[in-house]
N, C-alpha and C positions, 0 to 999 in steps of 0.2 A: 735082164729086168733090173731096174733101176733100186736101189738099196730105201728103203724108209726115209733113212736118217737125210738123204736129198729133198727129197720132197718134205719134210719138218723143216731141214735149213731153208729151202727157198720161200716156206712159208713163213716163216720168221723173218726174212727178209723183205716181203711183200709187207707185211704188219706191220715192220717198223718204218718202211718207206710212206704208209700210211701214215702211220702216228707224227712221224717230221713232218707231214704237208696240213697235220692240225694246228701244227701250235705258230707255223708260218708268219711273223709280223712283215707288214713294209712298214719303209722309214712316209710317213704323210706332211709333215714338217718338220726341219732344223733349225737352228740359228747358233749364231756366233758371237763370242763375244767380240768387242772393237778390233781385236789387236789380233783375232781369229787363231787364240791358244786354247781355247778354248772351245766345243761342240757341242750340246745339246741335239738330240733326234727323236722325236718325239713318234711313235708308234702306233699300227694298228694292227690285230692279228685277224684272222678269217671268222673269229664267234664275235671279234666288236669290243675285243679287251682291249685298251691302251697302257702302253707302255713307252719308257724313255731310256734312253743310252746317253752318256756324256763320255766323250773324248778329248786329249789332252793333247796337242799335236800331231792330231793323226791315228795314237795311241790308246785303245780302252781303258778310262779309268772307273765306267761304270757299268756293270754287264749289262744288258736289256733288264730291263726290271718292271714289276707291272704297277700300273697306276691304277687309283678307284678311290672311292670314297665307302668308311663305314660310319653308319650314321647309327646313334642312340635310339632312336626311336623310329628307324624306317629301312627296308630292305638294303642290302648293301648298293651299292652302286660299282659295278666293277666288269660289265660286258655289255652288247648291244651298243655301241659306240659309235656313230660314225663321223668323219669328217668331210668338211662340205667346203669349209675355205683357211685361209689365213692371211693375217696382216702384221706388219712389224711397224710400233709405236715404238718411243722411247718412255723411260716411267722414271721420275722420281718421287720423291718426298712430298709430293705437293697435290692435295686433293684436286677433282678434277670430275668433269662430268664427259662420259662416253656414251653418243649413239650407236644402235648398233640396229642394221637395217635388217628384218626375215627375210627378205627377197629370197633367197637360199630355198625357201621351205615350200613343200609338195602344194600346188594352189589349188586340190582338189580336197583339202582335209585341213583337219583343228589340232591345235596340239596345247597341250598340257607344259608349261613351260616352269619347270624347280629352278629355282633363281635362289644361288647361291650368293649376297653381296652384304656388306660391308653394312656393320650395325651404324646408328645417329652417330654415337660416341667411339668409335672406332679409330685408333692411331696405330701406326707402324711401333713406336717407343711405348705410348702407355696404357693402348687395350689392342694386342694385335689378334685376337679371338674373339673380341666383339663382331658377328655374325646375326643376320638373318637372312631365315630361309623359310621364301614366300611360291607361291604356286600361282599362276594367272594361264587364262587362255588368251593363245592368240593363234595367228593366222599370218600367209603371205602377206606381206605389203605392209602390215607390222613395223616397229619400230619399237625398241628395248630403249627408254633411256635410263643409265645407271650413274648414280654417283658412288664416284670412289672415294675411299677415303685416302688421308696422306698415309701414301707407302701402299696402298690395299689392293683391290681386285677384285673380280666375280668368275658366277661360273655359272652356265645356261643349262640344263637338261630339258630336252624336248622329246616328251611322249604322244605319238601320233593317237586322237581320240576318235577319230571317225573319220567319215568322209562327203564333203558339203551335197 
């Protein structure tokens, strides 16, 4: 007859083999810099957290770490995440206007779109925290256009609201 303390250890051992397949991210996009010393991998885990890694010739110089947003006046932003595509632009200093097409999104539902972008008065050098963040619905077939500001950026959150 088999001892206790077996059956605790191989329970313990199921539990944690469990708990490693929670926290699981894949890598969903990378990028490099020009001279590729550089790695960026940008993350997703099984509950929809993202996270990013940067390596240095091959070498970690930054563990998996998790990304999200905390907002002042609104639930965090930090799970339910998913990715759907990517595109590699170049960016400088220089304002700039980006379409960005929904085609991506479920064409049987509405969604609630948190648009994170770049205040009137917005510069990379003399207001880089000039932000607004606006809410609109949209839909497939949709089209986002954003202006950026010099140096700046946005960021899309799409909450599913129903279904047409």
């Amino acid at each position: 007859m088999p001892k206790p303390r077996i059956f605790i250890a191989a329970g313990l051992m199921a539990a944690s083999l469990l708990a490693s397949t929670a926290v699981f991210a894949a890598t969903v996009a990378s990028l490099a810099s020009p001279g590729k010393v550089l790695t960026v991998s940008v993350t997703l885990d099984n509950d929809g957290r993202p996270g990013y890694q940067v390596a240095r010739h091959g070498r970690s110089i930054v563990a998996e770490s998790r990304l999200g947003f905390v907002l002042a006046d609104a639930p965090k932003l930090e799970r339910n995440f998913a990715f759907s595509s990517s595109q590699t632009r170049s960016s400088d200093e220089q304002a700039r206007e980006l379409s960005v097409s929904l085609d991506f999104l479920d064409a049987n539902r509405s969604y609630r779109a948190q648009i994170f972008r770049d205040g009137a008065d917005a510069d990379w050098q003399s207001k880089p925290h000039s932000i607004v963040i606006e809410n609109r619905l949209v839909k497939r077939g949709d089209t986002l256009a954003l202006k950026l500001a010099p140096g700046g950026g946005a960021a899309v959150r799409f909450n599913a609201i129903g279904r047409k």
